[in-house]
C-alpha positions, 0 to 999 in steps of 0.5 A: 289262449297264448298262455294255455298254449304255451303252458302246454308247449311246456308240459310236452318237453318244448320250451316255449313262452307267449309274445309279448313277453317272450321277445328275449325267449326268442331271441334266444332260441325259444318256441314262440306263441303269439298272434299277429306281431308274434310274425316279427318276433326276433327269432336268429335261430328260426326253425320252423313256423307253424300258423294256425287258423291261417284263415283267421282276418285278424293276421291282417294288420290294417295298419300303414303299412297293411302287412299280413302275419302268414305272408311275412312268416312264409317270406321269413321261412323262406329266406332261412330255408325251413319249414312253414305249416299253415293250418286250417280247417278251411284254408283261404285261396291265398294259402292254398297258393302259397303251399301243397295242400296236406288232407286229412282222410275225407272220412276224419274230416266228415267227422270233424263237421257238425250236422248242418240245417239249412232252413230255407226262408223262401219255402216259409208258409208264413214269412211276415208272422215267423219273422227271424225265427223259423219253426225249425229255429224255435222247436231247436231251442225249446228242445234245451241245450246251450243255443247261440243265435248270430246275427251279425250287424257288422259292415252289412248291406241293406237287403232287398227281396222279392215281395212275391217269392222272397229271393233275394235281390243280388247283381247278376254278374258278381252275386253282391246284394244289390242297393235301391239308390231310387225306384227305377234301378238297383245298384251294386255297391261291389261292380256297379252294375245297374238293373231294372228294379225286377226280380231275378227270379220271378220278374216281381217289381215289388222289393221288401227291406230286410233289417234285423238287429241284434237287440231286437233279436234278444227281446224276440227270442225272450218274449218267444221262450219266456225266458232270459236271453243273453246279448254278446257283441264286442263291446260286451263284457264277460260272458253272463251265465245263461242258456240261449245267447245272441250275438254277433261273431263275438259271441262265438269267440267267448263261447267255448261250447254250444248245443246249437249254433243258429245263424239268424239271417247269412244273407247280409253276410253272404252276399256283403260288397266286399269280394272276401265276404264268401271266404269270410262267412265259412270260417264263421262256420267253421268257428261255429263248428269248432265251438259244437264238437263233430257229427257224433256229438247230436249238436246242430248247426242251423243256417237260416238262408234264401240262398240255400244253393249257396256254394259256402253252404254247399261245402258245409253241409259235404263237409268238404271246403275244397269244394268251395275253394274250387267255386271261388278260384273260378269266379275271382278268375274271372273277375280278375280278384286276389289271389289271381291279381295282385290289387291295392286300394289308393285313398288321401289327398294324394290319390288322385295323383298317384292314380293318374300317374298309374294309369300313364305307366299303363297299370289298370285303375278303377275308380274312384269310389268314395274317393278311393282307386283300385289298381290291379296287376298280374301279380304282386311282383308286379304290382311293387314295381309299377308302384315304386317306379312311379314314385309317390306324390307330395300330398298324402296317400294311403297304399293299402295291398288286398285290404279287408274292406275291398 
């Protein structure tokens, strides 16, 4: 896409080349086109910077040092007095605090979504029978068309539902999908709170494991259409030619056009221990939203869920993704979560040290969990400051600010 968007740059009158081989174009004075290391290319003249997809987890370097494009290209425009455009069709919080928010008309962007089906898993007369595939599920894929089923495996957490109604066991105080170390508690793998093993919703004390996997998703949907199915994950290779195709969130970045997009099972994404796991399952759905055209178009957009009230799908289905943005501020405020805190995560031999040294200075530090420490600060200014000041123990230590895994 570097390539195709340069080229176009330059058919458009701007000189423009792609990273990595641009680095002498920029230098001297030539439009940029790049991913993530395009951040620092050397630009003595900058003039402005635009990022798109702001939303996108890979501007995030995990790197030590973990740094993130958009923050050094903000921090760069910044210092040169120029323009800075961040765009996206859902911009994270951290952009929205970065910048003034640019609308387009709420009538163009209706326009811009697909029509969203929710099917709600719980109101399935027959759950044990239907299995991952929904009766809406299979008459949308028999009716033709390019389908891409997405059942992502990737960092999941084990979900547990209620045996009785099918709601899903979640931690009543963040909304994380809750673990069963033993059979007389639930545990959060995000705030580590613990409950009874009862269910929310109905008192039930009878949970079921979901599990579902990719592969098996392929030989399902094949025997049920009796037709071949493609499977995509990242390590696959070229895209093969087909019809329907399942896969992870790889699937829909191979894929430049689709009928129907059909997430499997949200949930596990949903509600995964990671705080961004929210913000994260929107920019699927707007990726999947990016590869079907907008509302005039006739292609669907189906989401199998227990968690039909979901704020994420909520937005979607409005196409409104403020409506999101304003749900999450609240509740990471209230969890004292970034953007409205500044967090790192400490990990190393040197983690226990620093974390001690960190506590004395008076910063808030949580943990460990699996060997590793939060510290949480008022801002990132603050944060830089109590970190430097305390200085850095002799064993190695791993300081990595607002990480993808938190």
């Amino acid at each position: 896409w570097k390539r195709e968007l340069a080229a176009r740059l330059r058919r458009a009158g701007v000189p423009a080349v792609h990273h990595p081989d641009g680095w002498a174009g920029a230098a001297a004075g030539t439009t940029v086109v790049g991913s993530r290391a395009a951040a620092w290319a050397p630009a003595p003249h900058l003039a402005a910077v635009v990022v798109l997809d702001e939303h996108d987890e890979r501007y995030q370097d995990e790197r030590a040092p973990t740094w993130h494009a958009r923050d050094v290209v903000v921090e760069r425009a910044r210092r040169v007095g120029v323009p800075c455009l961040l765009v996206s069709p859902v911009p994270s919080l951290a952009a929205l605090d970065a910048a003034p928010l640019l609308s387009p008309a709420r009538a163009d962007e209706r326009r811009g979504w697909p029509v969203l089906e929710v099917v709600d898993r719980r109101r399935d007369p027959d759950p044990l029978r239907h299995g991952l595939y929904s009766p809406q599920l299979l008459a949308r894929l028999r009716a033709g068309g390019v389908a891409a089923l997405v059942l992502n495996r990737r960092g999941r957490a084990r979900l547990l539902a209620c045996a009785a109604c099918g709601e899903l066991a979640t931690c009543a105080r963040c909304g994380a999908a809750v673990a069963a170390p033993d059979r007389e508690r639930l545990s959060c793998p995000r705030c580590r709170d613990e409950r009874p093993v009862v269910c929310a919703a109905c008192g039930a004390t009878r949970l079921k494991l979901l599990r579902p996997g990719v592969s098996r998703a392929r030989e399902d949907v094949e025997a049920l259409l009796g037709e071949p199915v493609a499977e995509v994950t990242a390590d696959s290779g070229p895209l093969p030619p087909g019809r329907v195709y399942v896969g992870t969130e790889a699937l829909l970045h191979r894929l430049d056009r689709a009928d129907l997009v059909a997430f499997l099972d949200l949930d596990g994404d949903l509600l995964a221990p990671r705080y961004r796991s929210a913000e994260r399952v929107l920019g699927q759905l707007a990726l999947a939203a990016r590869r079907l055209g907008g509302r005039a178009g006739g292609s669907r957009l189906l989401v199998q869920t227990r968690l039909a009230e979901h704020d994420v799908l909520r937005a979607v289905l409005l196409a409104d993704p403020g409506r999101f943005a304003t749900a999450e501020r609240r509740r990471r405020a209230n969890l004292r979560l970034p953007p409205t805190t500044a967090m790192a995560v400490l990990s190393g031999p040197g983690a226990v040290e620093l974390a001690e040294r960190l506590q004395h200075a008076g910063a808030e530090v949580r943990g460990p969990t699996d060997e590793r420490y939060q510290v949480r600060a008022p801002s990132t200014a603050g944060l830089a400051d109590v970190l430097a000041a305390v200085g850095r123990p002799a064993e190695r230590v791993r300081v990595a600010v607002d990480p993808l895994d938190a």
